[in-house]
N, C-alpha and C positions, 0 to 999 in steps of 0.2 A: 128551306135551307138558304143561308146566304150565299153570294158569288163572293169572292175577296175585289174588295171597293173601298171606295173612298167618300166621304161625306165632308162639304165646306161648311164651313160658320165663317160667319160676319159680324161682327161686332163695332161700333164708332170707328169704322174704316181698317179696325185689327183681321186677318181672317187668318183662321185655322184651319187645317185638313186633319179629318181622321182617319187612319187606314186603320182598313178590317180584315179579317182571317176570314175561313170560307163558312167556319161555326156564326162570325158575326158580331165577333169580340174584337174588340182596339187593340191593335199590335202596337201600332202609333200614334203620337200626334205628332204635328208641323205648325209651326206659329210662324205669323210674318209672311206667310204666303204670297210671293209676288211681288216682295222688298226686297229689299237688299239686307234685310235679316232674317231671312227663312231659315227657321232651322228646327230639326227634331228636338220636340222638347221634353218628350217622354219616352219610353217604352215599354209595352207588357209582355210578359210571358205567359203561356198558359199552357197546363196537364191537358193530356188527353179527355180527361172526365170535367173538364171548363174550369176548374179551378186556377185562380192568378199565382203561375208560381214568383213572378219576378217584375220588380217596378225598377224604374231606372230614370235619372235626370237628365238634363240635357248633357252633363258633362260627364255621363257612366256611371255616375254613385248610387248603388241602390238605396231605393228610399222604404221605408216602412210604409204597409202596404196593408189594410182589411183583405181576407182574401173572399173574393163572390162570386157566384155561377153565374150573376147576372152580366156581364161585364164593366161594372162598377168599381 
């Protein structure tokens, strides 16, 4: 079982954090990590049973979403 954590990516000096729920699914992302443009740039919701109920953009608009157990 996961702990609720966070995982960085790095990419050509971009880096992103992703925060996890304690199932181990992406609640969030953060892009710009450490700029001066950090900001969340996603977010997930999910059912009890892992299903994604809800995607969201950086500016609150839910986006169309495949829904997966995997957290994908």
């Amino acid at each position: 079982m996961w702990k609720n954590g966070t995982r960085t990516l790095s990419c050509t000096n971009r880096i992103s954090r992703l925060h996890y729920d304690a199932a181990g699914r992406v609640t969030h992302v953060e892009a710009g990590v450490g700029s001066g443009l950090q900001q969340v740039t996603e977010r997930r919701g999910w059912s009890p049973g892992g299903q994604r109920t809800s995607l969201t953009d950086a500016n609150g608009n839910p986006r169309p979403s495949s829904t997966t157990a995997s957290g994908g």
